[in-house]
C-alpha positions as CSV (number, residue, x, y, z in Angstrom):
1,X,-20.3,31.1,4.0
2,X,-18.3,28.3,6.0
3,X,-21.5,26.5,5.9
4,X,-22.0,26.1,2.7
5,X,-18.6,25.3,2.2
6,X,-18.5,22.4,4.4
7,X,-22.0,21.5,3.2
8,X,-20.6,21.3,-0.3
9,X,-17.7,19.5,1.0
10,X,-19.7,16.6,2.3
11,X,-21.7,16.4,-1.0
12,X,-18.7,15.8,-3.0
13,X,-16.9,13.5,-0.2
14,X,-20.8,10.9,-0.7
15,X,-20.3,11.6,-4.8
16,X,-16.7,10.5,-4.2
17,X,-17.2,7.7,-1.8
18,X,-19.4,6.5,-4.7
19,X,-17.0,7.2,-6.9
20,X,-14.8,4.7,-5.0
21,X,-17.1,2.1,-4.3
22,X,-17.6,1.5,-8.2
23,X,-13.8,2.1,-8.8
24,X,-13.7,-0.5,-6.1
25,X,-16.1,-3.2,-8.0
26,X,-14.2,-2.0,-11.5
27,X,-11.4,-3.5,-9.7
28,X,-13.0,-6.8,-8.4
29,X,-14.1,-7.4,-11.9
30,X,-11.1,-6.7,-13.5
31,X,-9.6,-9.2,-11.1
32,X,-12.8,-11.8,-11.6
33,X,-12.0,-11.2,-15.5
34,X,-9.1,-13.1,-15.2
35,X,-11.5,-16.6,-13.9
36,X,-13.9,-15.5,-16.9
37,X,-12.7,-18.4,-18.9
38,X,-13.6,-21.3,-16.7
39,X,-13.8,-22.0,-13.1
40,X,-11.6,-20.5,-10.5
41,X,-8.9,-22.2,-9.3
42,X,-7.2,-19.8,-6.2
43,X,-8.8,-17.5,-4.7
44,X,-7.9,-14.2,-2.6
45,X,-8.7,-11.3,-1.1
46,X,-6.4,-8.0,0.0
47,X,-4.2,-4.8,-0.2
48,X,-5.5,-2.6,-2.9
49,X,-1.6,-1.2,-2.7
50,X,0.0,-3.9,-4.7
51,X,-3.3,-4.6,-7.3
52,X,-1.4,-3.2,-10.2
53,X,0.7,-5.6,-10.7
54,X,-1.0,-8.6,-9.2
55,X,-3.6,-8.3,-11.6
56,X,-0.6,-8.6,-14.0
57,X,1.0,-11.3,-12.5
58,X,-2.5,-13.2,-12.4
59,X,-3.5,-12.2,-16.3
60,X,0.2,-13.2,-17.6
61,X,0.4,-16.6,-15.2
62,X,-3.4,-17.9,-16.7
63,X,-2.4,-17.2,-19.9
64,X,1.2,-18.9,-19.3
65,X,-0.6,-21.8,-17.7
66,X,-4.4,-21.9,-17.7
67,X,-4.6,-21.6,-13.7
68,X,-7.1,-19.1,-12.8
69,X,-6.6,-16.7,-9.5
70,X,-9.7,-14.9,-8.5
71,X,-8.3,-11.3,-6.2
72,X,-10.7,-9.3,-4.7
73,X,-9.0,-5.8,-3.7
74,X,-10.5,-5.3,-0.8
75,X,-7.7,-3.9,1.7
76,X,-5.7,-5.4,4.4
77,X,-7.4,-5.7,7.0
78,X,-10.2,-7.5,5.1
79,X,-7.5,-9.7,3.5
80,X,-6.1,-10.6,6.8
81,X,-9.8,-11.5,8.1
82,X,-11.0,-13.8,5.4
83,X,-7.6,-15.7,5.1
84,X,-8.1,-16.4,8.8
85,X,-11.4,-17.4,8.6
86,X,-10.4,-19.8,5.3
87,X,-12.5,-18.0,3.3
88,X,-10.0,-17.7,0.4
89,X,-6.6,-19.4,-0.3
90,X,-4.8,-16.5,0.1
91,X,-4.3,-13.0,1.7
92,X,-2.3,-10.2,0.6
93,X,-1.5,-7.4,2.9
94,X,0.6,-4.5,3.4
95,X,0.6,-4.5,7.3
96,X,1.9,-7.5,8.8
97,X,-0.4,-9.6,10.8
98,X,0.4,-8.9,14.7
99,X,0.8,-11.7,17.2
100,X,-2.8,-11.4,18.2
101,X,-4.0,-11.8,14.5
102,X,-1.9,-14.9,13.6
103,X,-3.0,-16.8,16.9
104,X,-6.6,-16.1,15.7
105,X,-6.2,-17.6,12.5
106,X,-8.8,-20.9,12.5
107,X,-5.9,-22.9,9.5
108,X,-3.0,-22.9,11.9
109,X,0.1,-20.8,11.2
110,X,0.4,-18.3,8.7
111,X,3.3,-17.2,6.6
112,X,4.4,-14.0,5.5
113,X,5.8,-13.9,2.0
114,X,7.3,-11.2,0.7
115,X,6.7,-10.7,-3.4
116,X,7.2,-6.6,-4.4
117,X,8.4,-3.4,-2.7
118,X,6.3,-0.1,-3.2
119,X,6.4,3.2,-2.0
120,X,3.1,5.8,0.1
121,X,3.2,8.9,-1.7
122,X,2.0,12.5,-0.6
123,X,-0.2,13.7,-3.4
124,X,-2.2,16.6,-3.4
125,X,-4.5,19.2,-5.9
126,X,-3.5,22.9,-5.5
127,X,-4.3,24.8,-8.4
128,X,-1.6,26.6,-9.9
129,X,0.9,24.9,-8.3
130,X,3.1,22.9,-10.7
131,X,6.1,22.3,-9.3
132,X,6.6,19.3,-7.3
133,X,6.5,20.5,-3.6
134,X,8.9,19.4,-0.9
135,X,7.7,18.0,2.2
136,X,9.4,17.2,5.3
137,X,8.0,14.1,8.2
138,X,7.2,17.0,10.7
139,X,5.4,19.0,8.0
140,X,3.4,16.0,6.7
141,X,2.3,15.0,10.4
142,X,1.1,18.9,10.8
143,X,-0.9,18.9,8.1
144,X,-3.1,15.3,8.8
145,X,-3.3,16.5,12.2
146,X,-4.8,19.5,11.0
147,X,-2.1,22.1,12.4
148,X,-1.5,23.0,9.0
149,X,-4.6,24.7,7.5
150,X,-3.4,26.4,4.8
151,X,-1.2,25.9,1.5
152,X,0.6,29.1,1.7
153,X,1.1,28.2,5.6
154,X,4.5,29.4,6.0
155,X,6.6,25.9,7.3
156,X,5.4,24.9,3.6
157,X,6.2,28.5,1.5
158,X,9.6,28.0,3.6
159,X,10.3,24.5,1.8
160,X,9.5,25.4,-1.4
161,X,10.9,28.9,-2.1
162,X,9.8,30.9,-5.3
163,X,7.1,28.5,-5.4
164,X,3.6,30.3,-5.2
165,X,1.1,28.6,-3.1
166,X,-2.8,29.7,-2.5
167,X,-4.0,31.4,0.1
168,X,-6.5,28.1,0.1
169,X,-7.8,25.8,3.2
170,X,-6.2,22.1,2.7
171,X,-9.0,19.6,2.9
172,X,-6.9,16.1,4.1
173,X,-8.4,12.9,3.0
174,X,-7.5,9.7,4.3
175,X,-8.7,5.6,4.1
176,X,-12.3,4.8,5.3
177,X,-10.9,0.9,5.3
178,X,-8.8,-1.2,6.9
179,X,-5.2,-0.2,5.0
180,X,-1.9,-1.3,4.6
181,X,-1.4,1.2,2.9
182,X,-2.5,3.5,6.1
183,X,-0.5,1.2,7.9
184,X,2.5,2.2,6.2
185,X,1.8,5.9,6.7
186,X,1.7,5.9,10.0
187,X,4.6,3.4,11.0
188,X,6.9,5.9,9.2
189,X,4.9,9.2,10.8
190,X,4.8,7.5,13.9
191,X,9.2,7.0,13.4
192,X,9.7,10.1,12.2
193,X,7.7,12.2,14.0
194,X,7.2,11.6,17.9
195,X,4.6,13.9,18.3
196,X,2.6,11.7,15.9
197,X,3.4,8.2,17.7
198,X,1.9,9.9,21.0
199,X,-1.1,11.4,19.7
200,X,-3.1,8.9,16.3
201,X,0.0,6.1,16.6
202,X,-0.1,3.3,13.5
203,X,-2.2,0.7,12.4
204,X,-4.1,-0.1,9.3
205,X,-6.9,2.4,10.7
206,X,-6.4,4.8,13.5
207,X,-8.2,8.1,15.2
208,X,-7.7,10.7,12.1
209,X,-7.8,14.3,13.6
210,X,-8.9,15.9,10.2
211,X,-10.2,15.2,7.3
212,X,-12.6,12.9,4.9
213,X,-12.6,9.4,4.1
214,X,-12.3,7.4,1.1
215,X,-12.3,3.1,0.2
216,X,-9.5,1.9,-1.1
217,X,-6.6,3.5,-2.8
218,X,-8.2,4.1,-5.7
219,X,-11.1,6.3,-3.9
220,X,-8.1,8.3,-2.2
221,X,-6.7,9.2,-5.4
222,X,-10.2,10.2,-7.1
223,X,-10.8,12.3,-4.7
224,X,-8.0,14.1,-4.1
225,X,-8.2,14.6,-8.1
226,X,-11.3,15.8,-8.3
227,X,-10.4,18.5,-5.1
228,X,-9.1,21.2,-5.3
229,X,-6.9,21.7,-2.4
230,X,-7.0,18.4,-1.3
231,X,-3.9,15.8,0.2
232,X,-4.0,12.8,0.3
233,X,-1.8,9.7,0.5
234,X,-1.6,6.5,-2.1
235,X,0.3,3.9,-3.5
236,X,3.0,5.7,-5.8
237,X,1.1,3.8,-9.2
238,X,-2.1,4.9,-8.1
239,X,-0.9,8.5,-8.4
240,X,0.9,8.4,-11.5
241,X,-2.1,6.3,-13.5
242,X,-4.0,9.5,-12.2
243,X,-1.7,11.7,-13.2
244,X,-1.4,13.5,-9.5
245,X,1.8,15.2,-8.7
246,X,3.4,13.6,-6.2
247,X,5.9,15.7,-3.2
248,X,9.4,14.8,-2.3
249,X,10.1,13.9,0.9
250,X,13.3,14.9,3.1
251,X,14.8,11.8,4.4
252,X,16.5,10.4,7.5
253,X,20.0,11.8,6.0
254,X,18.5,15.2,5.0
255,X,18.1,14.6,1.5
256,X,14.1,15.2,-0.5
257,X,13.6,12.3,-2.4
258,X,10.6,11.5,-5.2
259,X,9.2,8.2,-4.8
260,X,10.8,5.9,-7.8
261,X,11.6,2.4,-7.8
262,X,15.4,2.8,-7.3
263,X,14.9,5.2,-4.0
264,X,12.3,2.0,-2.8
265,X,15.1,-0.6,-3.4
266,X,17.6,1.9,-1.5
267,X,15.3,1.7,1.0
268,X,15.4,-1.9,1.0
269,X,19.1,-3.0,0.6
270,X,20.8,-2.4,4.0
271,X,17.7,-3.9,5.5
272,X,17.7,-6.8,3.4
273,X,21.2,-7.6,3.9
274,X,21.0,-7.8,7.7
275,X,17.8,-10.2,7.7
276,X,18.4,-13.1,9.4
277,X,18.4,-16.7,8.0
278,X,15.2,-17.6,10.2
279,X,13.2,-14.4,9.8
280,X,9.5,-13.9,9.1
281,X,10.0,-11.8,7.2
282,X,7.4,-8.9,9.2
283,X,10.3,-6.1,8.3
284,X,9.3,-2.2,8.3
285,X,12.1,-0.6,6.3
286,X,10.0,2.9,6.8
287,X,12.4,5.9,7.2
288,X,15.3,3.8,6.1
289,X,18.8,5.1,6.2
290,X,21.0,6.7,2.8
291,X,21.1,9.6,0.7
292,X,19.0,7.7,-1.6
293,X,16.2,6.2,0.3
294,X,13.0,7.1,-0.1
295,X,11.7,7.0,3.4
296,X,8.1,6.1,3.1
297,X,9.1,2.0,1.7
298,X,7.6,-1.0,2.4
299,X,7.3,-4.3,1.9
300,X,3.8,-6.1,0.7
301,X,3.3,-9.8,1.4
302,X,1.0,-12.4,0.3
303,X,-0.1,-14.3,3.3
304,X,-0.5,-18.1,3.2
305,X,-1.2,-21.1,5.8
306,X,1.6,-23.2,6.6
307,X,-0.2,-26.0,6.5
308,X,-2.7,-26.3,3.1
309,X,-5.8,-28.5,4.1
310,X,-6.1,-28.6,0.1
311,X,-3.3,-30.5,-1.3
312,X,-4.2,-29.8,-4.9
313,X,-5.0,-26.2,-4.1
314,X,-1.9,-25.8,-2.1
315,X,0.7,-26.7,-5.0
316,X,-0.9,-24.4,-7.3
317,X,-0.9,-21.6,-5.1
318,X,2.8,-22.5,-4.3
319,X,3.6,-23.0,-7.9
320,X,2.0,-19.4,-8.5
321,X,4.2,-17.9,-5.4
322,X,7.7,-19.2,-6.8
323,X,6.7,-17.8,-10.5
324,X,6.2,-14.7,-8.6
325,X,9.2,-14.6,-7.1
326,X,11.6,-15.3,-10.7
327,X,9.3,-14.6,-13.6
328,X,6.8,-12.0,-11.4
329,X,9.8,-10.0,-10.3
330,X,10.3,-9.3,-13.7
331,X,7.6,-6.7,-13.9
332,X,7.4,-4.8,-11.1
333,X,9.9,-2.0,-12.2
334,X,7.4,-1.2,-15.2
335,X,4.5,-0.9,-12.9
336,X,6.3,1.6,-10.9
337,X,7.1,-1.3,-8.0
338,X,10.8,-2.4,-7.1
339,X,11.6,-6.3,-6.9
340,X,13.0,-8.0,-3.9
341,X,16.8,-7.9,-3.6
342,X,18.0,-11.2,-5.7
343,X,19.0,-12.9,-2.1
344,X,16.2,-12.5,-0.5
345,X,14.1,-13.7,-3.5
346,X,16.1,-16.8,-3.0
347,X,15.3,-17.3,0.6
348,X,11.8,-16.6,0.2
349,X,11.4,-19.8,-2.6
350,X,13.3,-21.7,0.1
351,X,10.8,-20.2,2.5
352,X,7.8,-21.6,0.9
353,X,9.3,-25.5,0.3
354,X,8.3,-25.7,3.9
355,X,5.1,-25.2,3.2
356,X,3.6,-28.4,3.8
357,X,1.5,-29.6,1.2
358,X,-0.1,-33.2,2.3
359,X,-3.6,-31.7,2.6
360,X,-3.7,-33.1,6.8
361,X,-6.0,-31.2,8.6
């Protein structure tokens, strides 16, 4: 019987990964859609976390004036790669490049620029269960380690008294890429939880113990829709344009916490304040202190050469940044994003007038 469980398991992980893949291309064409009217003037490549609203920002900026941006929503870690091998103009990431990635980068330095703030969710499928569910770090790290088996497991009936929970098997699903948004997830388990930082650690992929993969977060949410019994973790707008419940999460002062975009900017503002003038901005603000801080926060950055070989290219792509950054901001609450703190938007636009724009190679 456990067979033909798994066996049926599998099947619908390969009808899901497909799934994925062509949720995947949807996105690339929705993103390609936006060039549709003439040629291409920027191109990039990145983060699936923050392609809600960049596709926004991209539609409303050719429309507002007639520059085309081309995003592919790959992930991170393919962002990271084809910015540093000048593939694109552009990268967009939700894990900061490390030392050893910026001093690979064939176009010189590379800056980090800040543009939204978003929030990793826990959703999950449990028939029945329509209450959201309340989750603590060490319970989250049990159960995508696979110490967890079951939804009526008692460290989870125990958090959510009066709420009744299947005697069912949790099937965990996790990203098949390279992820910011895995990144994320795992700099705050690996905080929060020091059994986790000793034994699968952070990074935009890493060792899963349990569970099934998925591209994208887009193929994370499908499938964890279309499973019963399934967990998962995605960007908070992937789960609400899916309409997946989402868990509260207890947070470094004790309190659970629902992803929104005012518990994200909580997160933010102490560590926003205390930023130096010089920074580069490659800030975890995971398990942030506050009663109102949602603790699984980050940062996502667009990622851009210091130096643009391009001249012409360059100022567009600059131009585009510091519309982001005023007009851009504008958005990102209605997309389920928070905006940068106003003073750290400001030192951002001051970041990129060192950008240097003569076009030497």
């Amino acid at each position: 019987m456990r067979a033909l469980k798994l066996a049926a398991l599998m099947l619908l992980a390969v009808a899901c990964a497909k799934e994925g893949a062509n949720n995947s291309s949807s996105s690339s064409t929705a993103s390609s859609t936006v060039a549709s009217g003439g040629s291409v003037n920027l191109t990039g490549a990145g983060a699936t976390f923050p392609y809600p609203i960049y596709s926004k920002w991209f539609s409303d900026y050719a429309t507002a004036t007639g520059v085309k941006i081309n995003y592919q929503s790959i992930g991170s870690g393919g962002g990271i790669r084809q910015l540093s091998e000048e593939t694109v103009d552009f990268g967009a990431s939700d894990s900061p490049m490390s030392d050893d990635e910026l001093s690979k980068a064939k176009g010189g330095p590379i800056l980090h620029i800040p543009t939204v703030l978003g929030a990793d969710v826990i959703t999950y499928n449990v028939p029945g269960v329509t209450a959201p569910l309340k989750l603590t770090p060490a319970v989250i790290a049990d159960i995508f380690m696979g110490r967890v088996k079951k939804w009526n497991d008692t460290r989870i009936a125990t958090l959510n008294s009066g709420v009744s929970l299947p005697n069912q098997d949790i099937l965990v699903v996790h990203r098949s890429d390279g992820s910011g948004t895995t990144y994320i997830f795992t700099d705050y388990l690996s905080t929060a939880v020091p059994a986790w930082k000793t034994s699968v650690g952070k990074g935009k992929e890493v060792k899963w113990p349990v569970g099934l993969g998925a591209k994208g977060n887009e193929g994370v949410a499908g499938q964890v829709k279309q499973t019963p019994g399934s967990v998962g973790y995605v960007e908070l707008a992937y789960a609400k344009q899916n309409n997946l419940p989402i868990a509260a999460v207890r947070n470094k002062s004790g309190q659970f916490v629902a992803a929104s975009a005012p518990a994200v900017t909580a997160a933010a503002a102490g560590v926003a304040r205390a930023l130096p003038a010089n920074t580069d901005y490659r800030v975890s603000i995971v398990d942030a202190p506050g009663a109102d801080s949602y603790p699984i926060s980050s940062f996502t950055w667009i990622l851009v050469y210091q130096r643009q070989r391009d001249a012409a290219k360059g100022k567009k792509l600059v131009d585009f940044l510091s519309w982001a950054l005023t007009d851009g901001e504008k958005e990102a609450v209605t997309l389920d994003y928070a905006p940068l703190p106003t003073d750290m938007a400001t030192s951002v636009k001051a970041r990129l007038a060192t950008i240097d724009l003569s076009g030497a190679k």
